[in-house]
PyMOL CGO cylinders between C-alpha atoms (Angstrom):
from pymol import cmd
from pymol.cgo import CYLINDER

trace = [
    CYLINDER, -21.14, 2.85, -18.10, -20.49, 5.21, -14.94, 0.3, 1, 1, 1, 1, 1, 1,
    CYLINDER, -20.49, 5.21, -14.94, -21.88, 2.05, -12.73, 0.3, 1, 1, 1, 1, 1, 1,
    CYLINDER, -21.88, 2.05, -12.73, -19.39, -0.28, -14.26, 0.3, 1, 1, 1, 1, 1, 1,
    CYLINDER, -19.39, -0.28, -14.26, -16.70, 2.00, -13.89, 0.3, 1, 1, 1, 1, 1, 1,
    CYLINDER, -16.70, 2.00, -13.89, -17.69, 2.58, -10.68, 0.3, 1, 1, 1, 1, 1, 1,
    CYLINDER, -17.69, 2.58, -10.68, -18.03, -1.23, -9.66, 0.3, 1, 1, 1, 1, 1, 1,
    CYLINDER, -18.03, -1.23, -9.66, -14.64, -1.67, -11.11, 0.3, 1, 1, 1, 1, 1, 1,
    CYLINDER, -14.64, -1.67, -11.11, -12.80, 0.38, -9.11, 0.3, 1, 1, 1, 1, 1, 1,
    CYLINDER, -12.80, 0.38, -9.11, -14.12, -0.91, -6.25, 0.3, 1, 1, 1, 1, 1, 1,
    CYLINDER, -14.12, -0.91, -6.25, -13.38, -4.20, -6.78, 0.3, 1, 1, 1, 1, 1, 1,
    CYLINDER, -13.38, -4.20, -6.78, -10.07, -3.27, -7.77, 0.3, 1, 1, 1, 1, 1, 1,
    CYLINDER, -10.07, -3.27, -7.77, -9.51, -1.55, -3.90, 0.3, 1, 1, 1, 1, 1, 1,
    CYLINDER, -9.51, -1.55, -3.90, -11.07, -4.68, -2.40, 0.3, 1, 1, 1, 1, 1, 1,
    CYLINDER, -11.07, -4.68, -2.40, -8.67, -6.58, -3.89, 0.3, 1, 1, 1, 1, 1, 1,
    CYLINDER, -8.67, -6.58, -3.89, -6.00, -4.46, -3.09, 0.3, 1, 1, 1, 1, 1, 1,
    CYLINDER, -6.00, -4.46, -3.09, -7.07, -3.89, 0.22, 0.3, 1, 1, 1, 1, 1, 1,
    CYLINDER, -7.07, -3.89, 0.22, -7.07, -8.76, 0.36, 0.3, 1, 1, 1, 1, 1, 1,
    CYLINDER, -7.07, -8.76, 0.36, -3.51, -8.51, -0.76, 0.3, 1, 1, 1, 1, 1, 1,
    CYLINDER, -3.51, -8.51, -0.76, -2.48, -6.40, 1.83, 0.3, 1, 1, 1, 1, 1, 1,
    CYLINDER, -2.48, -6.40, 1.83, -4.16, -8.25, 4.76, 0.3, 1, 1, 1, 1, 1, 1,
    CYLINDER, -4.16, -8.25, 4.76, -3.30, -11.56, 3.00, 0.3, 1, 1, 1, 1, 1, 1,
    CYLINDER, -3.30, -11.56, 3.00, 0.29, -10.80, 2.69, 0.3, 1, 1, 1, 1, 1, 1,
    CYLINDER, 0.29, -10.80, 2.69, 0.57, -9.88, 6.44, 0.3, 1, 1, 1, 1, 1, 1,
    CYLINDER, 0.57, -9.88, 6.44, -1.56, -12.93, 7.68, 0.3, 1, 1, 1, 1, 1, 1,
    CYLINDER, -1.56, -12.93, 7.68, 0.89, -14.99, 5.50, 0.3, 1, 1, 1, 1, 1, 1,
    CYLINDER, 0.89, -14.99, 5.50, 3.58, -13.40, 7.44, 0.3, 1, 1, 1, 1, 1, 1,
    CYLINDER, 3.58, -13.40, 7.44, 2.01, -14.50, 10.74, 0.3, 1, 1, 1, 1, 1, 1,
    CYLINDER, 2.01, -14.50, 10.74, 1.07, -17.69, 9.63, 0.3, 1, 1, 1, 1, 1, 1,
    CYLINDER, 1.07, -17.69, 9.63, 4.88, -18.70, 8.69, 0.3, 1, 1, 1, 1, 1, 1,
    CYLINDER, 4.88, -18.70, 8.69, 6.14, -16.97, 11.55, 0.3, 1, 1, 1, 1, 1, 1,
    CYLINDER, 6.14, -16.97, 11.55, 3.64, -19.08, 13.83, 0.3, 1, 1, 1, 1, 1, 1,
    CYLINDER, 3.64, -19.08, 13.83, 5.02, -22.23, 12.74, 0.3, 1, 1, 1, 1, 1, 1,
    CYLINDER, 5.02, -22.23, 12.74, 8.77, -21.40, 13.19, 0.3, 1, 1, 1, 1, 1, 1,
    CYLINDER, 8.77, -21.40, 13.19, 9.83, -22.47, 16.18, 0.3, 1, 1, 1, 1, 1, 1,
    CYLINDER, 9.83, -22.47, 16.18, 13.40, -21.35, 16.00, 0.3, 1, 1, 1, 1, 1, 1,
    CYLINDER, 13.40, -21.35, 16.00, 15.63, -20.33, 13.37, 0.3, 1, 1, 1, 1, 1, 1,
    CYLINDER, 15.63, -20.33, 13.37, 19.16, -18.70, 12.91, 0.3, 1, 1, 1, 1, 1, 1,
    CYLINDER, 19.16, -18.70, 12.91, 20.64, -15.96, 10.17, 0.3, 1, 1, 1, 1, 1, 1,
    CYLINDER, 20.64, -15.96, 10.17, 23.01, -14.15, 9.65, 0.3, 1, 1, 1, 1, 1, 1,
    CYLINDER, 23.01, -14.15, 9.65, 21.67, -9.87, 9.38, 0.3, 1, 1, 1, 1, 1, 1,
    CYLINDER, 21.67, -9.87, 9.38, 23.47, -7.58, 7.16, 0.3, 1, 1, 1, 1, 1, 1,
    CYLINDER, 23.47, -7.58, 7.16, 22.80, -4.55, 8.93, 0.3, 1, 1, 1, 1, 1, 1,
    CYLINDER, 22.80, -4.55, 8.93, 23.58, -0.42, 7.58, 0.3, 1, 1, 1, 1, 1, 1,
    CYLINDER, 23.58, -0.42, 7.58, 22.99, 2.33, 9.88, 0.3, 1, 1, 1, 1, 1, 1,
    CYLINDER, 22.99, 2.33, 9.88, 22.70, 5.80, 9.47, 0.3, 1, 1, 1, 1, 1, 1,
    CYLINDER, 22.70, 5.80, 9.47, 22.48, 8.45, 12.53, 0.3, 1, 1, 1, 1, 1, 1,
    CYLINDER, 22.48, 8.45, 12.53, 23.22, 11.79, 11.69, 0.3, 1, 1, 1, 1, 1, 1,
    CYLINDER, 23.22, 11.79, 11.69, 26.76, 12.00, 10.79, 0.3, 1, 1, 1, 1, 1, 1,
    CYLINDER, 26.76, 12.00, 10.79, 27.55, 8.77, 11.87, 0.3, 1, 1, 1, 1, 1, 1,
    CYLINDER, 27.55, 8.77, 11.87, 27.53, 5.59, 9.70, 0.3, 1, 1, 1, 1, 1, 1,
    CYLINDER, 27.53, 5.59, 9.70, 28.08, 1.85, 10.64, 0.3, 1, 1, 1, 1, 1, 1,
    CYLINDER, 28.08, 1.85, 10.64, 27.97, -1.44, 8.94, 0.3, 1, 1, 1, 1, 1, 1,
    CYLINDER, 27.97, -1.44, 8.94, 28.03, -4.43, 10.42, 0.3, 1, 1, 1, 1, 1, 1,
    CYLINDER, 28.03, -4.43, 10.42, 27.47, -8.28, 9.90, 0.3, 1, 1, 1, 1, 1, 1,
    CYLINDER, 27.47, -8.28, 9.90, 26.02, -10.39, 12.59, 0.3, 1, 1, 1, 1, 1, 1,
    CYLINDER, 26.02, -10.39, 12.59, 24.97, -13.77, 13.53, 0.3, 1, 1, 1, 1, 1, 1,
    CYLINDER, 24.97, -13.77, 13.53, 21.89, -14.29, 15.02, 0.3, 1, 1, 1, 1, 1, 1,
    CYLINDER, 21.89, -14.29, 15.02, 20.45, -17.22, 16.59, 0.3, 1, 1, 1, 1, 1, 1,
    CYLINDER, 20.45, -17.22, 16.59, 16.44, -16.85, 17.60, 0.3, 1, 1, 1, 1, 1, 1,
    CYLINDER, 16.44, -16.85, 17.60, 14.19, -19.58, 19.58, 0.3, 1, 1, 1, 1, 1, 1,
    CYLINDER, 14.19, -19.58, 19.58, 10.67, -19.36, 21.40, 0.3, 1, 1, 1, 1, 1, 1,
    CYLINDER, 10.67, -19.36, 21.40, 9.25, -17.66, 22.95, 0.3, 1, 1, 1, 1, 1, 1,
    CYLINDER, 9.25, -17.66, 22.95, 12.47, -15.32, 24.38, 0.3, 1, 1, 1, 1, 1, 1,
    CYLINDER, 12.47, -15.32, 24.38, 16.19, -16.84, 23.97, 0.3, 1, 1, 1, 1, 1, 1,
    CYLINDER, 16.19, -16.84, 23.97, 18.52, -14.80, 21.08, 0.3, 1, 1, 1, 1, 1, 1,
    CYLINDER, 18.52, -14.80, 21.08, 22.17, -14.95, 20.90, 0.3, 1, 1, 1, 1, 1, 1,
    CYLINDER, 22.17, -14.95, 20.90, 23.57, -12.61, 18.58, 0.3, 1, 1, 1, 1, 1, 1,
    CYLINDER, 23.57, -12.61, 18.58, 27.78, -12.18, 17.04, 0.3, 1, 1, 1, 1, 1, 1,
    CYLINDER, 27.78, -12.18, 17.04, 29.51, -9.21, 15.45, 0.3, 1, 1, 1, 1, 1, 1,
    CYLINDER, 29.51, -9.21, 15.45, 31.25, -10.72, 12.86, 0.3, 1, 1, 1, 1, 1, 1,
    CYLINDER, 31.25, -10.72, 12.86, 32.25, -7.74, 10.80, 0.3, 1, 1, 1, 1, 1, 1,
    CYLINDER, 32.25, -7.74, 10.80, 32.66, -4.01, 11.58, 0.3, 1, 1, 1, 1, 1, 1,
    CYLINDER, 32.66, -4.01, 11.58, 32.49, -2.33, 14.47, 0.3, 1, 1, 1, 1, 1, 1,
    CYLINDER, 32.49, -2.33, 14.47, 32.72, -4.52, 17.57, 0.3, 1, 1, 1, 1, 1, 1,
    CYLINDER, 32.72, -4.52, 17.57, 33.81, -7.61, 15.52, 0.3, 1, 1, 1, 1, 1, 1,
    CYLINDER, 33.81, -7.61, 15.52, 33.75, -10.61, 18.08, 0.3, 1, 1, 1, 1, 1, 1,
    CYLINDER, 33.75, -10.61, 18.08, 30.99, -8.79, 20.61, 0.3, 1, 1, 1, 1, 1, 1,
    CYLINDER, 30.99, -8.79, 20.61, 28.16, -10.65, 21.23, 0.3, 1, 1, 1, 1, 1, 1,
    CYLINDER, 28.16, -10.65, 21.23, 25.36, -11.37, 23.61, 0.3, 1, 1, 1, 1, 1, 1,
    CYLINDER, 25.36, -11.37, 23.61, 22.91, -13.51, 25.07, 0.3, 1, 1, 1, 1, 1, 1,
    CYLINDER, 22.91, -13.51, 25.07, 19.25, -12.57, 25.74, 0.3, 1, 1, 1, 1, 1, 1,
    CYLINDER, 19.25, -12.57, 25.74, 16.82, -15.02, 27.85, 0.3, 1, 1, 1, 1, 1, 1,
    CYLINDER, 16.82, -15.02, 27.85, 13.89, -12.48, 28.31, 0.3, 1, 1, 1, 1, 1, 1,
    CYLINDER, 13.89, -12.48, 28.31, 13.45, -9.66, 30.60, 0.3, 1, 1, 1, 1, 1, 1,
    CYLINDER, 13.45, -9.66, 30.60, 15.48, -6.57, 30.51, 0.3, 1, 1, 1, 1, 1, 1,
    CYLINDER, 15.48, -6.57, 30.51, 19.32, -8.09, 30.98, 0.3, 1, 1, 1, 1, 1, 1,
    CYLINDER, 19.32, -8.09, 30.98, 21.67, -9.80, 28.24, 0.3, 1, 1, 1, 1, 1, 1,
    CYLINDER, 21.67, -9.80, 28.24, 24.94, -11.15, 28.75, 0.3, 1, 1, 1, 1, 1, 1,
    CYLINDER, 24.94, -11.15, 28.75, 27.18, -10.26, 26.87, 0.3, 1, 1, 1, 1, 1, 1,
    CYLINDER, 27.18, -10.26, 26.87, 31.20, -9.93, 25.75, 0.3, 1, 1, 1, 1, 1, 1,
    CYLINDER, 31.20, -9.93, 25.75, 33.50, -7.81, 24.05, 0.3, 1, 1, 1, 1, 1, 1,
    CYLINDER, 33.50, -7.81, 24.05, 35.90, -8.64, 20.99, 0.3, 1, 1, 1, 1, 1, 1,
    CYLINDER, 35.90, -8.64, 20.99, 39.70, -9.51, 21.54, 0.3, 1, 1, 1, 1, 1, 1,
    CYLINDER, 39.70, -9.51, 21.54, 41.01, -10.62, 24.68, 0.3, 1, 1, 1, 1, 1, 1,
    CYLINDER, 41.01, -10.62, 24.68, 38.25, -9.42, 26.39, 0.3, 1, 1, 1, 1, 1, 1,
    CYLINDER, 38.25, -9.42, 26.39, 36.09, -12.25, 24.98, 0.3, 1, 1, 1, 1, 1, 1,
    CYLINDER, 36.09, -12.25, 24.98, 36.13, -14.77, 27.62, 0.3, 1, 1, 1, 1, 1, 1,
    CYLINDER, 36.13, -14.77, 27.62, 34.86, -12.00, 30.01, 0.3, 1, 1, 1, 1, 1, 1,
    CYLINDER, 34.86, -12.00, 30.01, 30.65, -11.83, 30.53, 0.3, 1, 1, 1, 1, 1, 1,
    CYLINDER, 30.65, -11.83, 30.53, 28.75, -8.88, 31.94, 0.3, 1, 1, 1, 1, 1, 1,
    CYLINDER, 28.75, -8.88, 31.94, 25.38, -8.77, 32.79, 0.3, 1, 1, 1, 1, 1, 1,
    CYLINDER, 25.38, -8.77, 32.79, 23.85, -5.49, 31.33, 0.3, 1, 1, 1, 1, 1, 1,
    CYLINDER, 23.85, -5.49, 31.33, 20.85, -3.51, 30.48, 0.3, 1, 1, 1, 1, 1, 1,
    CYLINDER, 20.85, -3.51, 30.48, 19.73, -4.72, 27.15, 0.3, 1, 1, 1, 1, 1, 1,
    CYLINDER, 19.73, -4.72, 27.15, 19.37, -0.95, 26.35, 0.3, 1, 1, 1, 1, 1, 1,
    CYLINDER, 19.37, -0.95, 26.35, 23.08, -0.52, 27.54, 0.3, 1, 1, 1, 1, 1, 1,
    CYLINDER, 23.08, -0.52, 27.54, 25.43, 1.29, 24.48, 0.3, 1, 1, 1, 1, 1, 1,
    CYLINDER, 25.43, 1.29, 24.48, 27.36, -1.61, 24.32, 0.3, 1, 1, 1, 1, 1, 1,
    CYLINDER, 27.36, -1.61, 24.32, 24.40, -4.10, 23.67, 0.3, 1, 1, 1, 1, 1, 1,
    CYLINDER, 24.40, -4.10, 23.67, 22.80, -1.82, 21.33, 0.3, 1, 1, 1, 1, 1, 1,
    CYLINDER, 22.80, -1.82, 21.33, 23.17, -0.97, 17.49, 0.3, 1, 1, 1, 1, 1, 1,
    CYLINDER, 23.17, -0.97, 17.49, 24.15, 2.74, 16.37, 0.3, 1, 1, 1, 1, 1, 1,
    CYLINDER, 24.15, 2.74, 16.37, 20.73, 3.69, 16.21, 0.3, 1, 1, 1, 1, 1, 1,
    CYLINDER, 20.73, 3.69, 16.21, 19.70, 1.69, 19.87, 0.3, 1, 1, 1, 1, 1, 1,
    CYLINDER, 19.70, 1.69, 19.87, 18.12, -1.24, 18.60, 0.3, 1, 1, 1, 1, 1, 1,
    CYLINDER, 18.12, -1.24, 18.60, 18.55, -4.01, 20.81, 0.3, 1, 1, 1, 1, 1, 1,
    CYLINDER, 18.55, -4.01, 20.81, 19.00, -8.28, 20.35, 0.3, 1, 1, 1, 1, 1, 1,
    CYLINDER, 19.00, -8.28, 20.35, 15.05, -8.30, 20.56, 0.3, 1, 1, 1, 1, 1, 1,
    CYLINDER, 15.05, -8.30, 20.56, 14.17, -5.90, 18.42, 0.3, 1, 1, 1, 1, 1, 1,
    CYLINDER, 14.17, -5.90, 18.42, 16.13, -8.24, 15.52, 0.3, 1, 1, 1, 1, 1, 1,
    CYLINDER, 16.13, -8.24, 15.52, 13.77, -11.13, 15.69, 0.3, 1, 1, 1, 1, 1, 1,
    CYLINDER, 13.77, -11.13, 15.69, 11.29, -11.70, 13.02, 0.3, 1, 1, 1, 1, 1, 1,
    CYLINDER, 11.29, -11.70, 13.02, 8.45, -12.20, 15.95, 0.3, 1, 1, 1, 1, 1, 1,
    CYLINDER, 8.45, -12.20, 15.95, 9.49, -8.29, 16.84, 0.3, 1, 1, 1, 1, 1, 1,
    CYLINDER, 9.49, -8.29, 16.84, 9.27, -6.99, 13.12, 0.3, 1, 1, 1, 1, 1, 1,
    CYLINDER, 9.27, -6.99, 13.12, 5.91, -9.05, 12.92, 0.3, 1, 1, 1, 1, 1, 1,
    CYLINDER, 5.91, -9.05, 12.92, 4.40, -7.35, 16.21, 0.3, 1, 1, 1, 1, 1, 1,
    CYLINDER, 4.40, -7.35, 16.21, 5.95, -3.88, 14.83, 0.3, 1, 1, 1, 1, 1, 1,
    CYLINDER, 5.95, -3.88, 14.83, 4.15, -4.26, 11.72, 0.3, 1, 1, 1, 1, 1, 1,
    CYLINDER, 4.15, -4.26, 11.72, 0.68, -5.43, 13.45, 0.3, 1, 1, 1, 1, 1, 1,
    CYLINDER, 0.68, -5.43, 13.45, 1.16, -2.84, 16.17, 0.3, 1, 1, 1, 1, 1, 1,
    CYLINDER, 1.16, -2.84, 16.17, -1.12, 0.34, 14.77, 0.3, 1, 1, 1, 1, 1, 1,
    CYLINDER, -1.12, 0.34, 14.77, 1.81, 2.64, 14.64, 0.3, 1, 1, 1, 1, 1, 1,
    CYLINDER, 1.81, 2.64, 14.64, 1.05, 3.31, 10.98, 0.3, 1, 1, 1, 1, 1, 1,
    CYLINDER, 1.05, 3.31, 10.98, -1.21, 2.72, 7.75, 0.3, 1, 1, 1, 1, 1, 1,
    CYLINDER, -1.21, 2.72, 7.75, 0.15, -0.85, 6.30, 0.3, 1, 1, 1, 1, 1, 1,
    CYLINDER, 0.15, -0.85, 6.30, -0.28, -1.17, 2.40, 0.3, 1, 1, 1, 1, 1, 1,
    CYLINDER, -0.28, -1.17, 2.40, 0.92, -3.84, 0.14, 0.3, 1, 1, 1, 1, 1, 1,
    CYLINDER, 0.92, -3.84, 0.14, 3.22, -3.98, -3.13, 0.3, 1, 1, 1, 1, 1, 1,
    CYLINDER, 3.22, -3.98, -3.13, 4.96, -6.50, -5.48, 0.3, 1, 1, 1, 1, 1, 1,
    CYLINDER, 4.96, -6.50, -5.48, 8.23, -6.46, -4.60, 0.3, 1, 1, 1, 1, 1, 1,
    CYLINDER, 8.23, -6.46, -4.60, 11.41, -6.12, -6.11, 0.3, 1, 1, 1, 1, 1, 1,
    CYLINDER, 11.41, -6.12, -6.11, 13.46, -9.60, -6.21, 0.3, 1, 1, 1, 1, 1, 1,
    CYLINDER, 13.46, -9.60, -6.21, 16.15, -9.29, -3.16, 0.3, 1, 1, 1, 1, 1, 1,
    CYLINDER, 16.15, -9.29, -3.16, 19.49, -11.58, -4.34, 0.3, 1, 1, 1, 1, 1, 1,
    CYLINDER, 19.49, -11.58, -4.34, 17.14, -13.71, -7.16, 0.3, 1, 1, 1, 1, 1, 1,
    CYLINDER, 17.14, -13.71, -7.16, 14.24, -14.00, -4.68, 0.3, 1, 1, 1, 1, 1, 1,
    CYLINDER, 14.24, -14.00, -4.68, 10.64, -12.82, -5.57, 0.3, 1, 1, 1, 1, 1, 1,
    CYLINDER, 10.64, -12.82, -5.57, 8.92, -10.49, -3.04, 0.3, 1, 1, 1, 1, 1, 1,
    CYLINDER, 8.92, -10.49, -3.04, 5.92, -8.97, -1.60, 0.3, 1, 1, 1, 1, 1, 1,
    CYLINDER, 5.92, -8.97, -1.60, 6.53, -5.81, 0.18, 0.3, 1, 1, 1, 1, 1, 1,
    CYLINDER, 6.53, -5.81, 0.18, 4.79, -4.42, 3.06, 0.3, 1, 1, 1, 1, 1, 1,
    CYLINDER, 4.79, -4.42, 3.06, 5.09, -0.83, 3.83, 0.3, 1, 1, 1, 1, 1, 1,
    CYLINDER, 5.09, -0.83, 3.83, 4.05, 1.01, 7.13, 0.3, 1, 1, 1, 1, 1, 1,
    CYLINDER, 4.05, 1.01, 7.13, 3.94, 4.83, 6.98, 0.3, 1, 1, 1, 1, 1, 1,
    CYLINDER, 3.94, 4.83, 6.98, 4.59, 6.10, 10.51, 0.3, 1, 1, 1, 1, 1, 1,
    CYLINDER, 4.59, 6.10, 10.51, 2.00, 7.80, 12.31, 0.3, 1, 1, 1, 1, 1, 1,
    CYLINDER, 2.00, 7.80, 12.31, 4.36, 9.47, 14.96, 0.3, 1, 1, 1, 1, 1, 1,
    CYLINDER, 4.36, 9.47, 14.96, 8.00, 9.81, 13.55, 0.3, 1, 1, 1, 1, 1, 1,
    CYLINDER, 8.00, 9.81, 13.55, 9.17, 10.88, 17.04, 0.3, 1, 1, 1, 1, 1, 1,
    CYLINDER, 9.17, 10.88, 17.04, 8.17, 7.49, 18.80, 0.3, 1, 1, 1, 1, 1, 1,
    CYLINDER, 8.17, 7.49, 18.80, 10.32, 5.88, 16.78, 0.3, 1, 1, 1, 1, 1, 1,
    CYLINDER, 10.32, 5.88, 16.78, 13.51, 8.00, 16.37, 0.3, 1, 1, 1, 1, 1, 1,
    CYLINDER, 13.51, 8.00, 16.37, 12.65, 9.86, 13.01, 0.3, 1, 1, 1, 1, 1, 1,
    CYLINDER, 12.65, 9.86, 13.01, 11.84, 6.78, 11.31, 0.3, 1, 1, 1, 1, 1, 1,
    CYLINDER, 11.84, 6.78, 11.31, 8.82, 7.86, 8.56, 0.3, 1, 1, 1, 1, 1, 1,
    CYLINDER, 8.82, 7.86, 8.56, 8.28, 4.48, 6.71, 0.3, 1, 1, 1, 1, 1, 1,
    CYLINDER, 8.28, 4.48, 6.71, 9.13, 1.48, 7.00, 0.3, 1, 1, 1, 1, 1, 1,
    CYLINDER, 9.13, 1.48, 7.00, 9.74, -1.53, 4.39, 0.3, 1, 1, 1, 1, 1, 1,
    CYLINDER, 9.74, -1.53, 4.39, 9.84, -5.39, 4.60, 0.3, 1, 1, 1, 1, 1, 1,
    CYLINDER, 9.84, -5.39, 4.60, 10.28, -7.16, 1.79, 0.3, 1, 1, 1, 1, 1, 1,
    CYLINDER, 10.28, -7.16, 1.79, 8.92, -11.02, 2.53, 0.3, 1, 1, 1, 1, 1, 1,
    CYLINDER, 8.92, -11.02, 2.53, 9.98, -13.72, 0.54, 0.3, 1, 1, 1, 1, 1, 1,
    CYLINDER, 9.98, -13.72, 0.54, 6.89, -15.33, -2.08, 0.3, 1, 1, 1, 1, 1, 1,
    CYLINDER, 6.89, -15.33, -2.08, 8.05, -18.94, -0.65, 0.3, 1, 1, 1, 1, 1, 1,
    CYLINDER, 8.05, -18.94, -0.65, 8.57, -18.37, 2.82, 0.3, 1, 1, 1, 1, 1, 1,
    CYLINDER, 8.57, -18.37, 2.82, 6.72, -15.42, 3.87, 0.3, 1, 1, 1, 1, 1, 1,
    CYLINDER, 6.72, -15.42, 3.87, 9.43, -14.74, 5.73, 0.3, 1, 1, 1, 1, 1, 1,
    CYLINDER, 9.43, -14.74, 5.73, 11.66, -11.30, 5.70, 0.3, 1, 1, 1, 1, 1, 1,
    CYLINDER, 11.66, -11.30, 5.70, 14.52, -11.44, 3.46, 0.3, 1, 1, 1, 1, 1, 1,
    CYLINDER, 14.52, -11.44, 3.46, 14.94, -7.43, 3.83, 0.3, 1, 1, 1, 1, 1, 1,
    CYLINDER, 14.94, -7.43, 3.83, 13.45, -4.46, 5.78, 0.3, 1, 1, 1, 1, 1, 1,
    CYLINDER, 13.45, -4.46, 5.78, 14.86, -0.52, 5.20, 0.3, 1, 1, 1, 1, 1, 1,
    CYLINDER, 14.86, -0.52, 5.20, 13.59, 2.30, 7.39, 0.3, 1, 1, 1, 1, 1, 1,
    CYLINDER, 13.59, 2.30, 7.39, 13.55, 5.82, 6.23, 0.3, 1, 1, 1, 1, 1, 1,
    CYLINDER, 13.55, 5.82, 6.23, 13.53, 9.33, 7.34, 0.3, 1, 1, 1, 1, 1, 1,
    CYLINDER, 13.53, 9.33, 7.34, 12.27, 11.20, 4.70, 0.3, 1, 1, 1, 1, 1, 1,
    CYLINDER, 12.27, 11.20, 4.70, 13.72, 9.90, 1.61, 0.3, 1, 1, 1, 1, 1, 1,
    CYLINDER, 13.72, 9.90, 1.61, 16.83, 8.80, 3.42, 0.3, 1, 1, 1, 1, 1, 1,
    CYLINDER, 16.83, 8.80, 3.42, 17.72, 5.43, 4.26, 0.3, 1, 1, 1, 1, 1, 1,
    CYLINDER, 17.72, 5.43, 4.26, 18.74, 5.59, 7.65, 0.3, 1, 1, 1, 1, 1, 1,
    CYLINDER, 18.74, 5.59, 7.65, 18.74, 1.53, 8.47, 0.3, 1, 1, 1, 1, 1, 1,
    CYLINDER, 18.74, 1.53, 8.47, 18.71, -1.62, 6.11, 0.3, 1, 1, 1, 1, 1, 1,
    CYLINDER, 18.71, -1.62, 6.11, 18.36, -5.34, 7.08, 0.3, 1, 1, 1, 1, 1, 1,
    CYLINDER, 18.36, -5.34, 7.08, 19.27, -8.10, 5.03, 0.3, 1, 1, 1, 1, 1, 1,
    CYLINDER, 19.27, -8.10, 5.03, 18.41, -11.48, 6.16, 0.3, 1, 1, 1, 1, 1, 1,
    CYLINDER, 18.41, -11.48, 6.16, 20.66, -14.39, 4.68, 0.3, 1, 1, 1, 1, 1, 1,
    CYLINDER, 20.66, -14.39, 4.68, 21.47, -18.10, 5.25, 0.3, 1, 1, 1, 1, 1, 1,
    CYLINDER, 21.47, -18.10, 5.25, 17.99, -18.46, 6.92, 0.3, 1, 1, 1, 1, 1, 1,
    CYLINDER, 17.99, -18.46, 6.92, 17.92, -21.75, 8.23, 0.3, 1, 1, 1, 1, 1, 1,
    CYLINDER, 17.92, -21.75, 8.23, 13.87, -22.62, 9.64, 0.3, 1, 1, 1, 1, 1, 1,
    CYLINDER, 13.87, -22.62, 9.64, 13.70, -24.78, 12.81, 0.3, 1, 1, 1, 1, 1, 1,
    CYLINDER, 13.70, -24.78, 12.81, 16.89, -26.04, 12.86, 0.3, 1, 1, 1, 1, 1, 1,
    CYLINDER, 16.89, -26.04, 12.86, 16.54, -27.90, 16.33, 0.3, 1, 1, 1, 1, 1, 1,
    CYLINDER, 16.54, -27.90, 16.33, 18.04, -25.29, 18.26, 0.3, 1, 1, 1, 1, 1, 1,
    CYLINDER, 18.04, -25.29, 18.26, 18.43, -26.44, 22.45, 0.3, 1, 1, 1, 1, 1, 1,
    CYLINDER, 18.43, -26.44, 22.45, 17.89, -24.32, 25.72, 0.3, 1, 1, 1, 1, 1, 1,
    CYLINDER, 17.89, -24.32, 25.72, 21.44, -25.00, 26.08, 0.3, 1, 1, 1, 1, 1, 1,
    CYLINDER, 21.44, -25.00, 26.08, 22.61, -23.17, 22.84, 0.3, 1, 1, 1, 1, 1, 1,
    CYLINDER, 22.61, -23.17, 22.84, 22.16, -19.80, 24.54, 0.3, 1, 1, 1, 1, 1, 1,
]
cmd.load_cgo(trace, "trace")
């Protein structure tokens, strides 16, 4: 009896442990075959006292262009332009629209309240994030997200510090797509940043020229 209960368990982690590298690999698998896409990111912040929600629009194609449009909240009608490297270009809201500036892509005014930059929104930079090391990966059913079924990944990390007080981190990947539909990062029990991912639109035939 104590060597089936024994065996059972064990298969029970194995299979635990296939779901969790399955899920991921199916995550790299879709995200390998996506050439570019567009969204639009629902985005909540949280940094100490400070609180900011935002809706953008986000345009993504290999391996390095993103273009990327406040269209609620704070800087409504910013956006900018990444084509690799270090730089964006980028414009304010208002009449200062027509007006492009070449700036850090770390600069305060390409960044989100908590400094995440253009790159850091792209599914490609969640994907590396999550394959990175940075933190024990497990895998969960997940909670539907707006009607659609889930697995969820979750990445406790290793060294809060290296990644400004963030202790886990959640993605929530759709059952059809494998793609992220939603990803909130903690500190502690707090929610201190939540992504949700809507009007996805895979390889839409995105140009060069559209960024």
């Amino acid at each position: 009896m104590t060597r089936i209960f024994f065996a059972t368990v064990l298969l029970a982690s194995l299979c635990v442990a296939r779901a969790s590298a399955g899920t991921l690999s199916d995550f790299a698998d879709a995200w390998k075959a996506v050439n570019d896409y567009s969204c639009s990111i629902v985005d909540h912040e949280v940094l100490g006292s400070q609180v900011q929600d935002r809706r953008y629009d986000y345009w993504f194609k290999k391996p390095s262009l993103a273009k990327i449009e406040i269209v609620s909240g704070p800087g409504k009608g910013s956006g900018s332009v990444w084509h690799g490297g270090d730089t964006v270009v980028g414009h304010q809201g208002g009449f200062m629209h027509f007006v492009h500036m070449t700036v850090s892509i770390h600069d305060p005014r390409a960044v989100s309240l908590r400094g995440d930059t253009i790159a850091d929104a792209s599914f490609g930079s969640i994907l590396a994030m999550y394959q990175s090391g940075k933190g024990t990966v497990t895998e969960a059913a997940g909670e539907p997200v707006d009607g659609t079924p889930t697995d969820m990944l979750v990445m406790k990390i290793t060294d809060p510090a290296s990644d400004k007080g963030v202790t886990r981190d959640v993605l929530y990947l759709s059952k059809s797509t494998h793609l992220p539909v939603r990803r909130v990062r903690y500190a502690g029990d707090a929610i201190v940043k939540q992504e949700d991912f809507v009007n996805v639109k895979i390889n839409p035939g995105l140009k060069d020229s559209d960024f």
